[in-house]
Residue, then its C-alpha position, 0 to 999 in steps of 0.5 A: x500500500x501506498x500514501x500520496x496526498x491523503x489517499x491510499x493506494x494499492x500499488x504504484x501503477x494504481x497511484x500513476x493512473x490516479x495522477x493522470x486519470x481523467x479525460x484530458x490530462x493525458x491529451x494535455x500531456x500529449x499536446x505540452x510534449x510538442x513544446x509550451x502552449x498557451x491557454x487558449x492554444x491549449x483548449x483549441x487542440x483538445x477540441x471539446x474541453x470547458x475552460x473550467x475543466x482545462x483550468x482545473x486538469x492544469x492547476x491539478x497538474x502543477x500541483x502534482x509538478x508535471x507542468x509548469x506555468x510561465x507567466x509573462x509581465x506584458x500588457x496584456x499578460x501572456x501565460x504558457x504551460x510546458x511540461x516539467x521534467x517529471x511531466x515530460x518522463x510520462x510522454x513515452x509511457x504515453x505514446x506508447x498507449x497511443x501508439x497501442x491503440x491506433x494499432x488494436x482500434x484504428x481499423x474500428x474507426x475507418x470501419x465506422x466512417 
């Protein structure tokens, strides 16, 4: 058993799925290792996600110390999110998944077309 942040965990794997679980967290991940985005860039490319939502997976993920957020002092203020160094070790576990999936379901999906 494990402890992180008040909670309990049967394993490892069960913590590492915690910290990334929900439906936008990994796409995030995904779209930061291409390189910083800003907010709104950030929301485009996840096609679908409220800005509450986006505001909140990013908050949690700061807190977690898999993103960063840059803010720059100019009028108006310009604020970037890039992965951190912790963030940026998941990009192949996630690729990886990614890479799993068009293999095993891209064919559903042109099947579905």
């Amino acid at each position: 058993m494990l402890e992180h942040n008040g909670k309990t965990y049967v394993c490892a794997l069960d913590l590492g799925f915690d910290i990334i679980r929900g439906k936008w967290k990994a796409v995030i991940i995904c779209h930061l290792a291409d390189g910083p985005k800003r907010f709104l860039a950030l929301q485009r490319v996840t096609n679908g996600v409220s800005q509450k939502v986006l505001s909140e997976c990013l908050s949690q993920m700061e807190d977690e110390g898999l993103v960063s957020k840059r803010v720059f002092l100019e009028t108006p203020p310009r604020v970037e999110y890039s992965l951190t160094e912790k963030g940026a070790e998941l990009v192949p576990a996630i690729k990886s998944i990614e890479a799993w999936s068009l293999r095993h379901y891209a064919e559903e999906e042109e099947t579905a077309k």
